[in-house]
BAFI-3210 file (N, C-alpha, C; in Angstrom, 3 decimals, decimal comma, padded with zeros to 6 digits):
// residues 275
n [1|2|3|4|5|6|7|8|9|10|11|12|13|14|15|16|17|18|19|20|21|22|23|24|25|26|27|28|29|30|31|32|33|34|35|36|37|38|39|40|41|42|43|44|45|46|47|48|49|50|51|52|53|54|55|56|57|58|59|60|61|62|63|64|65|66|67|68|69|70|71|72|73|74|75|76|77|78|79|80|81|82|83|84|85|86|87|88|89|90|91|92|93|94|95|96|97|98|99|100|101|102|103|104|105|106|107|108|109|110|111|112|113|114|115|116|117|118|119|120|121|122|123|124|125|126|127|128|129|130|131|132|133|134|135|136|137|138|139|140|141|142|143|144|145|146|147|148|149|150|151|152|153|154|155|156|157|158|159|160|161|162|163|164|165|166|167|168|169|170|171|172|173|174|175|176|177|178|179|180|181|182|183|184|185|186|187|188|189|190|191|192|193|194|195|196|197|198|199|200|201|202|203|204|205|206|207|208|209|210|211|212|213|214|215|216|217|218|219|220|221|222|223|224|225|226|227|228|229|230|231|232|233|234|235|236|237|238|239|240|241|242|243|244|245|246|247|248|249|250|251|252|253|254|255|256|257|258|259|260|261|262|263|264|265|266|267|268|269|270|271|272|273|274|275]
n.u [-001,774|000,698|002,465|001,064|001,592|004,773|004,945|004,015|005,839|007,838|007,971|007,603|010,141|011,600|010,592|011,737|013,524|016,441|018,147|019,949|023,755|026,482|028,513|026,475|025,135|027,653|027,802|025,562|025,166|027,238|026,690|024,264|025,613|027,502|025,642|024,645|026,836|026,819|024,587|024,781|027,488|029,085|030,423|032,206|033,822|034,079|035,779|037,926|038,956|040,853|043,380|044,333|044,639|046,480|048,378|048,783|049,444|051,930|053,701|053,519|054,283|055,983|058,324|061,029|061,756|062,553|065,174|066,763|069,238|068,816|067,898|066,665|069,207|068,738|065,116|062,828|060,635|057,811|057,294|058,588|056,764|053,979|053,355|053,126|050,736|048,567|048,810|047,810|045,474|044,237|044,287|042,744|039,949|039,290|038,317|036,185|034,810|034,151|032,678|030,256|029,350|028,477|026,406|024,431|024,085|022,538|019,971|018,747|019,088|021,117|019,332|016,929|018,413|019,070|017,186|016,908|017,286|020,586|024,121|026,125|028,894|029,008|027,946|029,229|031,880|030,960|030,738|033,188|034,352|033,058|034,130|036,199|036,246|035,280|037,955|039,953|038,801|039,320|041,930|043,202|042,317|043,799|046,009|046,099|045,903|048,079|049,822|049,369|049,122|050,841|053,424|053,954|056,090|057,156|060,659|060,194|057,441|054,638|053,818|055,167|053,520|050,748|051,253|052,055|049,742|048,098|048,974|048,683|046,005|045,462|046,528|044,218|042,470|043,265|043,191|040,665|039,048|039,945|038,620|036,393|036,029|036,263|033,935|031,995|032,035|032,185|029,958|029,099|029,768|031,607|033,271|035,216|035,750|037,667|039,338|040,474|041,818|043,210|045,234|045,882|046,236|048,779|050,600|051,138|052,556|054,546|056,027|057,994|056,752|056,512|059,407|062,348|063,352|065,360|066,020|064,024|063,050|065,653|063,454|061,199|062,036|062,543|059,760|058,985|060,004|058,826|056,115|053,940|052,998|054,901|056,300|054,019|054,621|057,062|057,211|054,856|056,680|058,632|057,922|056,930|058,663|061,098|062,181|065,373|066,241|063,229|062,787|061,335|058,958|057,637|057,369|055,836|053,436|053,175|052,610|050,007|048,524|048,301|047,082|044,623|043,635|043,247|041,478|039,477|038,286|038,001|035,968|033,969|033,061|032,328|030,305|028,135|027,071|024,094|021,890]
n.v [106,177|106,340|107,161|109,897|110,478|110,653|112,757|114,551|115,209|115,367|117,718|119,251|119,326|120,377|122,729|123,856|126,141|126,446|128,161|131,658|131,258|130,975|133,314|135,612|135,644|136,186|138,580|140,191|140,122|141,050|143,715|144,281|144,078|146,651|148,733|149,007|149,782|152,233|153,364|153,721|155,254|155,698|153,315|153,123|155,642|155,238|152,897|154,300|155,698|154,493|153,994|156,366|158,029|156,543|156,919|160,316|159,855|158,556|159,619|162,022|162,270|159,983|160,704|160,488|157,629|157,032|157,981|155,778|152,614|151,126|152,408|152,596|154,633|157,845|157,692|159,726|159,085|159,345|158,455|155,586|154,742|155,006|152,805|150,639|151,289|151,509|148,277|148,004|149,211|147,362|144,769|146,096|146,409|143,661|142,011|143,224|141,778|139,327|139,761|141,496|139,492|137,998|139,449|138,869|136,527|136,783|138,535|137,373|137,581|135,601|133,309|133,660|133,969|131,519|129,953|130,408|129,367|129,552|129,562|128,543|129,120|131,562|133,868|134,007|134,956|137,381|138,947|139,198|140,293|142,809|144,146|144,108|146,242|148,496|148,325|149,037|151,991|152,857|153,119|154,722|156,573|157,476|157,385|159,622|161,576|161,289|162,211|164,931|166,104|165,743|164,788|162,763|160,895|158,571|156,901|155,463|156,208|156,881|154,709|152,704|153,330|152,750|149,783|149,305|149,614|147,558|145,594|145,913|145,574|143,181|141,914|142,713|141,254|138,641|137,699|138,767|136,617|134,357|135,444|135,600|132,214|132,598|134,027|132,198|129,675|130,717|132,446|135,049|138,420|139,251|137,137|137,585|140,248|140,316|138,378|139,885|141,730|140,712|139,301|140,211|143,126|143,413|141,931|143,671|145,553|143,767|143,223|144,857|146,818|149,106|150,142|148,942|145,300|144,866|146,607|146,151|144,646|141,707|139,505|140,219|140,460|137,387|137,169|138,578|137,808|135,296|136,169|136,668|139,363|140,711|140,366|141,275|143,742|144,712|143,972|145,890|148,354|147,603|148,129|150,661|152,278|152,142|149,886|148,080|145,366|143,352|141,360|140,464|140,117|138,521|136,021|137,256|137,142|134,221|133,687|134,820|133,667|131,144|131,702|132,388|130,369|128,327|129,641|130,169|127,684|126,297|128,492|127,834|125,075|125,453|127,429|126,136|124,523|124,009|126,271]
n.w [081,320|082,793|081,041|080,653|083,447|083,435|081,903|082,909|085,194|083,921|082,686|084,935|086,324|084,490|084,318|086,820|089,083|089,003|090,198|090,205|088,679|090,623|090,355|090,215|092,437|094,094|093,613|093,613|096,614|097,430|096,813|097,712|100,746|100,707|100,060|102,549|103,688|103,195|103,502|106,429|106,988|109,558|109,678|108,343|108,858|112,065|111,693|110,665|112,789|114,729|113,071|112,227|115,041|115,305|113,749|113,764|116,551|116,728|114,731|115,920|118,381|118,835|117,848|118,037|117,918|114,983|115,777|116,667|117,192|115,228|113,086|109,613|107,334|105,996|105,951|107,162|110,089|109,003|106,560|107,181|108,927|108,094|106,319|107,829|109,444|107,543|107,411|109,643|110,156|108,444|109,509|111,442|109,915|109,428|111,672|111,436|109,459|110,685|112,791|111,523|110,035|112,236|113,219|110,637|111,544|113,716|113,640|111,696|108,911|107,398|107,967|106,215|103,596|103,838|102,765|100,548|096,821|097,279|097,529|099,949|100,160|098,580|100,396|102,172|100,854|099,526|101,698|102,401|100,133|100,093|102,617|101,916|099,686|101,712|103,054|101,261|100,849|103,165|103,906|101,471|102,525|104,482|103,094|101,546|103,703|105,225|103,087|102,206|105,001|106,161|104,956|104,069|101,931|100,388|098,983|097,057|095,439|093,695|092,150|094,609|096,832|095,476|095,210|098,274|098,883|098,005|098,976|101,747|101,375|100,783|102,787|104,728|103,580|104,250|106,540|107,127|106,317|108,674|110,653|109,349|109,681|112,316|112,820|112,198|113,568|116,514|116,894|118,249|119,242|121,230|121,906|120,088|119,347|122,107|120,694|119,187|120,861|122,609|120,991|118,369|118,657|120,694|119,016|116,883|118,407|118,712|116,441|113,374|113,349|114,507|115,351|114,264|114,089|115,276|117,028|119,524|122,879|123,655|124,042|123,062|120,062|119,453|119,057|117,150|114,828|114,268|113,977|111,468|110,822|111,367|108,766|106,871|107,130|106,371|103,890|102,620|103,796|102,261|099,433|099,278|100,730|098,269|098,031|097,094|097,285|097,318|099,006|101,189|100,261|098,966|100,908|102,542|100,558|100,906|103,534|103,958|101,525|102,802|105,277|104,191|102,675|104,709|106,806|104,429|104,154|106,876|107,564|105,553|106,862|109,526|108,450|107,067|109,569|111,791|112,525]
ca.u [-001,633|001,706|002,888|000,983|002,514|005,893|005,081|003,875|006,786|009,116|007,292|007,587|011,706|012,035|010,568|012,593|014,554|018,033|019,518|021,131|024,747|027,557|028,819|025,436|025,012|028,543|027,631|024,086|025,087|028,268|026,224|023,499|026,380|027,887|024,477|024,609|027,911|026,413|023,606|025,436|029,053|029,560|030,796|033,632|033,974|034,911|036,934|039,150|039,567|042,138|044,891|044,376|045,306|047,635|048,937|049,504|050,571|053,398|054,350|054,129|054,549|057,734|059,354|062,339|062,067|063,081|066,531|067,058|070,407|069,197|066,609|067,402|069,435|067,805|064,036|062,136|059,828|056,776|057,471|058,623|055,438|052,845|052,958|052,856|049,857|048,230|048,651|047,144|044,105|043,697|043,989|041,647|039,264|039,516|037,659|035,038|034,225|033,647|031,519|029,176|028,743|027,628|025,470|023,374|023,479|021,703|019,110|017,862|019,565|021,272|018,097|016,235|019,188|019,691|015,642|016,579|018,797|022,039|025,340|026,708|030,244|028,302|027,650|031,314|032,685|030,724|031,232|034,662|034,804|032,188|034,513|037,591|035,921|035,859|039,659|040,347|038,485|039,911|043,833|043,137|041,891|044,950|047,082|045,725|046,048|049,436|050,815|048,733|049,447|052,409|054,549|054,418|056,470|057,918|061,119|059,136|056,902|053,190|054,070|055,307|052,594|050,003|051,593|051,594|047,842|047,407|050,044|047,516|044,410|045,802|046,592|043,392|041,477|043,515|042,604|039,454|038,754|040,240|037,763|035,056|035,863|036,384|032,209|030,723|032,476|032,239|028,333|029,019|030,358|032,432|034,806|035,934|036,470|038,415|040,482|041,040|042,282|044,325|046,233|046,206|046,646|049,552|051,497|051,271|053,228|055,760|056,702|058,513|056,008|057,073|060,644|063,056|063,588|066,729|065,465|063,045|064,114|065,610|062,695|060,346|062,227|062,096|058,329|059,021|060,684|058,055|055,332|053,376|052,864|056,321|056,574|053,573|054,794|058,171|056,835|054,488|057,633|060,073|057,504|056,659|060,489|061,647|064,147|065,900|065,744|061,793|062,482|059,980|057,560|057,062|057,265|054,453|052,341|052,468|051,806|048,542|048,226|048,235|046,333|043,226|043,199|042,555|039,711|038,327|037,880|037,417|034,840|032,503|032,585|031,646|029,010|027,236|026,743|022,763|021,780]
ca.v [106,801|106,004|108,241|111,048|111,367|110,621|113,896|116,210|114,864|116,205|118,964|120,020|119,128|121,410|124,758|123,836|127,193|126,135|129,008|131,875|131,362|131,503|134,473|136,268|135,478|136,885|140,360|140,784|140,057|142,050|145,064|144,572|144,458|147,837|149,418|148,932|150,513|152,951|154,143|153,937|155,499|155,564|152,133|153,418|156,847|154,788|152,344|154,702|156,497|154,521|154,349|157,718|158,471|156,033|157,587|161,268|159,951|158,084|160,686|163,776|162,106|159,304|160,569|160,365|156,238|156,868|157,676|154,455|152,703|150,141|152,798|152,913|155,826|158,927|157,792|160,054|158,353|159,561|157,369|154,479|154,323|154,978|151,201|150,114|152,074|150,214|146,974|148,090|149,733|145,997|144,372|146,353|145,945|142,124|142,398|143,563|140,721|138,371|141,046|141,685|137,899|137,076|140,274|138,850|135,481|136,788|139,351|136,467|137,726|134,388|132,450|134,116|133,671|130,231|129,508|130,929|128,400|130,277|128,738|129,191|130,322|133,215|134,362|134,470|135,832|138,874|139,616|139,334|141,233|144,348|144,486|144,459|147,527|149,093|148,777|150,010|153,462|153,449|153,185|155,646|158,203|157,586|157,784|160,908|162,716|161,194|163,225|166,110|166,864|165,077|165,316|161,241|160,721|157,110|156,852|154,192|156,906|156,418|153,249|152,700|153,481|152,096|148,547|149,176|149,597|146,329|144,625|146,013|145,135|141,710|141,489|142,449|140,068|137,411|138,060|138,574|134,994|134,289|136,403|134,837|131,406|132,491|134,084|131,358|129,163|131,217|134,167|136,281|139,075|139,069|136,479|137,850|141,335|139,716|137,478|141,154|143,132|139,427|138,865|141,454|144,272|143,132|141,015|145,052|145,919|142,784|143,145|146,078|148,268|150,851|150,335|147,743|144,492|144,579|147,519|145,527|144,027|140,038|138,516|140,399|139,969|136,379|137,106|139,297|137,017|134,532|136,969|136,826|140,310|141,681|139,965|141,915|145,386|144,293|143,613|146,673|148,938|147,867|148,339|151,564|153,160|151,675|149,108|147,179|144,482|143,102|139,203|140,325|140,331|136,440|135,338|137,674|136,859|133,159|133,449|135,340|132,692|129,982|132,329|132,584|129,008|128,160|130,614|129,521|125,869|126,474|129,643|127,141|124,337|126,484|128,166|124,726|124,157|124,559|127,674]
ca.w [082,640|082,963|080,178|081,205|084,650|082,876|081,188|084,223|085,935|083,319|082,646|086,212|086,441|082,941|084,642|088,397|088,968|089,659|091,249|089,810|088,694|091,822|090,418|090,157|093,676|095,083|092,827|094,020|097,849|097,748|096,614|099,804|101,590|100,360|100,335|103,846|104,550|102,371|104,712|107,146|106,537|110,366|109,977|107,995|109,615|113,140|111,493|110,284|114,179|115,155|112,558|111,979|115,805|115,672|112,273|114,167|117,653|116,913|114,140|116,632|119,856|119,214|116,203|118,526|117,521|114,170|116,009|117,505|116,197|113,758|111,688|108,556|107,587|105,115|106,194|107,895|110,728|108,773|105,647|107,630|109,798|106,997|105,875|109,149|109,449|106,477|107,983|110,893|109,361|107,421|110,659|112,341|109,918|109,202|112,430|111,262|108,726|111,096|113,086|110,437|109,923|113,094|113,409|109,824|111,828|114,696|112,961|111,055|107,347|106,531|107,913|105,082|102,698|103,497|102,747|099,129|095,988|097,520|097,368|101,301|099,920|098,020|101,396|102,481|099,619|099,209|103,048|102,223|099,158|100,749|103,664|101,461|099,226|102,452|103,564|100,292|101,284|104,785|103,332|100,577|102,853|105,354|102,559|101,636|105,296|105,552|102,155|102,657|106,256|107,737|104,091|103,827|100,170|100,348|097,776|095,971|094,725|093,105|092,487|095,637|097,687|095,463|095,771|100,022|099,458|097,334|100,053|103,044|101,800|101,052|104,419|106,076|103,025|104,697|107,591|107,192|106,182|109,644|111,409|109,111|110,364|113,763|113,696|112,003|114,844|117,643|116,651|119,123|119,044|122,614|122,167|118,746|120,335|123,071|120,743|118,773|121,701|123,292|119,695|117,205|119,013|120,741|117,642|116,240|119,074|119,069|115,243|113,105|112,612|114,690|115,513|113,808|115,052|116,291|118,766|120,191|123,886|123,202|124,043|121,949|119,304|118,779|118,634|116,378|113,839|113,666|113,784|110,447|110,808|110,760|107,201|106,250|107,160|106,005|102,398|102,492|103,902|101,250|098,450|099,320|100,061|096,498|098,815|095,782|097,935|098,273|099,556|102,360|099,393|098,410|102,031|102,667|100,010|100,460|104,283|103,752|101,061|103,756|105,880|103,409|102,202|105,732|106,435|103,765|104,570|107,971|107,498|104,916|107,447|109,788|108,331|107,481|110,636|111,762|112,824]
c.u [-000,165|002,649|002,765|001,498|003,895|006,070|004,691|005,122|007,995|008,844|007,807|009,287|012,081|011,629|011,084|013,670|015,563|018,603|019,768|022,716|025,438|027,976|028,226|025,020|025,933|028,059|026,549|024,196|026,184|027,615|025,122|024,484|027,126|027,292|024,330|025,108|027,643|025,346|023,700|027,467|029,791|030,672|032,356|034,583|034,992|035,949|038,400|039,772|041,016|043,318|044,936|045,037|046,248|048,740|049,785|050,022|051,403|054,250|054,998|054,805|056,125|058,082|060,371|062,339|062,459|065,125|067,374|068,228|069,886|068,362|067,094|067,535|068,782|066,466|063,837|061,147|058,659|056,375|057,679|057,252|054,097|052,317|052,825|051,181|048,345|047,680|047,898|045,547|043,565|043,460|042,603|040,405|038,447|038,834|036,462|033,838|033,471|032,442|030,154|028,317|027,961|026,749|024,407|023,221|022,499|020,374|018,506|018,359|019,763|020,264|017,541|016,954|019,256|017,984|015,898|017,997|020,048|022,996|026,005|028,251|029,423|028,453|028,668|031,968|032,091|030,209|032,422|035,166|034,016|033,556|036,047|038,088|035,745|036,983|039,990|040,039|039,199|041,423|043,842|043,328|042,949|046,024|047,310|045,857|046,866|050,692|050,393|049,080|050,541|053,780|055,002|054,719|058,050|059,113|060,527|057,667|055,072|053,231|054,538|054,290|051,391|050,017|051,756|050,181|047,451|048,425|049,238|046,501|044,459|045,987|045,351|042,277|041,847|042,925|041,261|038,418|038,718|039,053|036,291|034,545|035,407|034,058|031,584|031,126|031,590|030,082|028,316|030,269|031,268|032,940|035,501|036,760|037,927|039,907|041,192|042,011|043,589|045,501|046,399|046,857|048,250|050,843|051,572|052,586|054,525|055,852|057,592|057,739|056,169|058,470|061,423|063,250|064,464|066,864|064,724|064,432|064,537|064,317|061,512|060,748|062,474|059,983|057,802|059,346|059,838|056,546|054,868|053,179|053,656|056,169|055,433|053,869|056,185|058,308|056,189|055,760|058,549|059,071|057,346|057,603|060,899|062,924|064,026|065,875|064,508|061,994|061,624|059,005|057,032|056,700|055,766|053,203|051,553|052,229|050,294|048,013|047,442|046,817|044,758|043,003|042,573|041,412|039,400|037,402|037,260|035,789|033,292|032,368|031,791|030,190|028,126|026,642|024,955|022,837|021,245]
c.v [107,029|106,978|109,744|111,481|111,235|112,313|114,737|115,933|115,602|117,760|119,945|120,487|120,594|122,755|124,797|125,290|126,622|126,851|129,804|131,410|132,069|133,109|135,842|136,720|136,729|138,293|140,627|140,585|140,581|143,112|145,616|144,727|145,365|148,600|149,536|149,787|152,186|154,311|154,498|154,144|155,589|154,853|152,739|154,479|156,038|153,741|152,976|155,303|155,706|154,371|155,653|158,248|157,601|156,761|159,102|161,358|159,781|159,278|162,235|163,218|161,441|159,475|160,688|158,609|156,034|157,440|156,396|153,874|151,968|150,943|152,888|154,515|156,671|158,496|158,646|158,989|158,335|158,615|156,042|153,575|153,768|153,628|150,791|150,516|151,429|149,349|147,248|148,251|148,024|145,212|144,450|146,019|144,541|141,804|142,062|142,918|139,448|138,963|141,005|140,177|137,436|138,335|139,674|137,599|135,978|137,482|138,788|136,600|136,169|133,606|132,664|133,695|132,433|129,434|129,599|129,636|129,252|129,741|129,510|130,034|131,735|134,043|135,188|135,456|136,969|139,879|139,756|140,344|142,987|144,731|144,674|145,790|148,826|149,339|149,348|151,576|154,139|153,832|153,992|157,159|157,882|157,714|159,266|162,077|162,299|162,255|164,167|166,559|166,031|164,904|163,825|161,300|159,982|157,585|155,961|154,875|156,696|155,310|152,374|152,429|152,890|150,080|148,452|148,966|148,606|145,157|144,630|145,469|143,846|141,038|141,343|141,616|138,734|137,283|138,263|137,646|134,810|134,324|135,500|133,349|131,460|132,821|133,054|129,674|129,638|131,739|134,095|136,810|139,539|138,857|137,459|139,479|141,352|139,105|138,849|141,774|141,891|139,474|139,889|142,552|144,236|142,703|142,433|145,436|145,319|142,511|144,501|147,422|149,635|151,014|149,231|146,561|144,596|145,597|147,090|144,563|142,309|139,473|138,660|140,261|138,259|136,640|137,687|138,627|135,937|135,240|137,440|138,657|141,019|141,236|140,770|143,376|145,706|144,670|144,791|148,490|149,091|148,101|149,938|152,411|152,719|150,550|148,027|145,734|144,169|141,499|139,314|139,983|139,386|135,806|135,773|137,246|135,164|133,075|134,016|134,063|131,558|130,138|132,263|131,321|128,682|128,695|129,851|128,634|125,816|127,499|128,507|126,285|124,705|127,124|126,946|124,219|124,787|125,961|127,746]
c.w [082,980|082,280|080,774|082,517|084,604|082,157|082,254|084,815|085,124|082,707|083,987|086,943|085,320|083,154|086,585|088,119|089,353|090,738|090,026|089,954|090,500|091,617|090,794|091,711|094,893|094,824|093,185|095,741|098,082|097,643|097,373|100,808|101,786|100,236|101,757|104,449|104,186|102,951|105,631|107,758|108,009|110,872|109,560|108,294|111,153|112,871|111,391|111,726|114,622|114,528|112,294|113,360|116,129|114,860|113,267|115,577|117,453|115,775|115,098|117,578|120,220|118,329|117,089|118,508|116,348|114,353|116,777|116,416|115,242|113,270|110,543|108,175|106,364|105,502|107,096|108,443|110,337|107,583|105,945|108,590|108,968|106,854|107,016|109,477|108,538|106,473|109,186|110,840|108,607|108,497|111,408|111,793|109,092|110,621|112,311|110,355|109,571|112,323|112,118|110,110|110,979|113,312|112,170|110,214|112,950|114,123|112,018|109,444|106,879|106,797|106,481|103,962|102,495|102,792|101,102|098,646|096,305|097,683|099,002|101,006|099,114|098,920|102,203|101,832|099,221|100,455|102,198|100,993|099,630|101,778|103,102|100,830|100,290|103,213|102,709|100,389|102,125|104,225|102,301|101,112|104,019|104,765|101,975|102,385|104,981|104,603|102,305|103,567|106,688|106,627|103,263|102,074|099,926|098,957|096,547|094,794|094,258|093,026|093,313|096,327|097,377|095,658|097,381|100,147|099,094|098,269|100,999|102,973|101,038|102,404|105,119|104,828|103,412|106,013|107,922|107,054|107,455|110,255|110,983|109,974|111,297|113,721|113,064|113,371|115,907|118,106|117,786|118,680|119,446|122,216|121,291|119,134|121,327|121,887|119,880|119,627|122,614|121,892|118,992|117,552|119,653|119,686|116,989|116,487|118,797|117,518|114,655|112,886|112,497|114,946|114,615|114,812|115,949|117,265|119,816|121,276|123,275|123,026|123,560|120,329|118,322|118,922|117,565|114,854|113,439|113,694|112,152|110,121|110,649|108,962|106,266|106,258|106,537|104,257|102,408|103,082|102,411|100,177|098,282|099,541|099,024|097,342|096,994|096,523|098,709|098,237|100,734|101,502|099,191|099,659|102,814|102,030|100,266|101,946|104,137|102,228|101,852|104,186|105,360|103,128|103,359|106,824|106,112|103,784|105,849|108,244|106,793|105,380|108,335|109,731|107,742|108,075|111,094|112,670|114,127]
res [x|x|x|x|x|x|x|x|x|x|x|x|x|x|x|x|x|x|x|x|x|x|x|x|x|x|x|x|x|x|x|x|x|x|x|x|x|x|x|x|x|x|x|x|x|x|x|x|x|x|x|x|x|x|x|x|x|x|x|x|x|x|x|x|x|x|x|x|x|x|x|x|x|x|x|x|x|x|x|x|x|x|x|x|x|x|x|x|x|x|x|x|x|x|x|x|x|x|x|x|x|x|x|x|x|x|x|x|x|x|x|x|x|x|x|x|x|x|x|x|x|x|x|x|x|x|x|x|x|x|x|x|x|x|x|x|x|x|x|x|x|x|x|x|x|x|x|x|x|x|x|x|x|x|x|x|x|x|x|x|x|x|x|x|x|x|x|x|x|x|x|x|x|x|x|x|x|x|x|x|x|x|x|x|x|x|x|x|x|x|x|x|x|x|x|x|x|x|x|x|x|x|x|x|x|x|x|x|x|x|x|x|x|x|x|x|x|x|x|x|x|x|x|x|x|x|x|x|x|x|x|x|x|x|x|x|x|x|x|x|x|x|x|x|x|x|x|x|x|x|x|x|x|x|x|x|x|x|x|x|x|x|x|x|x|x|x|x|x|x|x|x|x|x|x]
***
């Protein structure tokens, strides 16, 4: 007797599904999540609205800020903005990661997901990578209008410009961790809006993006200086004019370093949490 339920018992352990592989996981739930954006291209259609009118206001409207005294001299304002532009577009939609998250917490998706052998970072990480395959679209097709119609042609060249785009959408994949944390914290969709339009939008304003520091009044400029964000437009600037000097470039990478480690940790505690 004893035997035999020694043998159903291992019998029954020896056909237990495990789980697909982690990897299997991120690649089959990144590609529902890009099927998505897929059906609905709206998503990426309105993302792109506002660097795009940010892209040809400040080009038509203040190209009298690329005469301000500290600009640097031979840039046109259309090349200097661009990367700025970039970062902004990564920003905006780093957003939208933690958006999306708490929209498949409310609509019952991860319920269902979490019912299945799924590894909870899976979950994360192929938000984070769907939503990254879409900044990559958005900054393609703004880099696109920008040489096409407004003449944008950084000294830094092809290689130039494609290192601004792998500088940007480093930025808004850091960031987008962020965001993750913040909805598996926060699911709703309010605050996150709110803490968008309180922080981000502003810290745009109060770094170099659009003017140099040292134009900015005193007391935006120390905000300016510890502002994570100057250092990313900084690093995506000098890559993209050819500056022989990129020491913005390391300082950038390892805050968005920081930036993502802590997501991370924070986002999968977070999302642990019962539903």
């Amino acid at each position: 007797m004893t035997s035999t339920l020694a043998r159903a018992q291992g019998s029954a352990t020896a056909v237990r599904w495990p789980g697909s592989s982690l990897w299997s996981q991120i690649m089959i739930l990144t590609e529902r999540s890009l099927g998505a954006l897929v059906q609905d291209p709206q998503i990426i259609l309105f993302g792109l609205l506002q660097p795009i009118v940010m892209l040809f206001l400040f080009t038509q409207v203040f190209a009298n800020l690329g005469s301000t005294p500290n600009f640097p001299p031979g840039i046109s304002y259309v090349d200097y903005l661009v990367p700025a532009v970039l970062v902004d577009n990564a920003v905006q939609s780093s957003l939208q990661s933690g958006v999306g998250l708490v929209e498949d917490l409310k609509n019952g998706v991860v319920s269902r997901l979490r019912s299945l052998p799924i590894q909870p970072a899976s979950m994360l990480v192929a938000r984070s990578l769907s939503d990254l395959a879409r900044g990559a679209v958005q900054v393609v097709v703004i880099l696109l209008l920008a040489t096409t119609m407004l003449g944008y042609s950084p000294d830094g060249g092809f290689g130039g410009m494609a290192a601004s785009l792998l500088l940007a959408l480093m930025v808004g994949w850091a960031l987008g961790w962020v965001f993750l944390a913040f909805g598996t914290w926060l699911r709703r969709a309010e605050p996150m809006q709110n803490i968008s339009f309180i922080a981000l939008f502003p810290l745009m304003f109060a770094s170099s993006a659009y003017v140099p520091v040292a134009d900015l009044p005193a007391w935006l400029q120390v905000v300016a200086q510890v502002n994570p964000l100057t250092y990313a437009v900084d690093a995506t600037r000098a890559v993209a004019l050819g500056f022989a000097n990129t020491s913005a470039v390391l300082p950038a990478i390892v805050i968005c370093s920081i930036i993502t480690a802590a997501g991370v940790v924070f986002a999968i505690l977070g999302f642990r949490r019962p539903l």
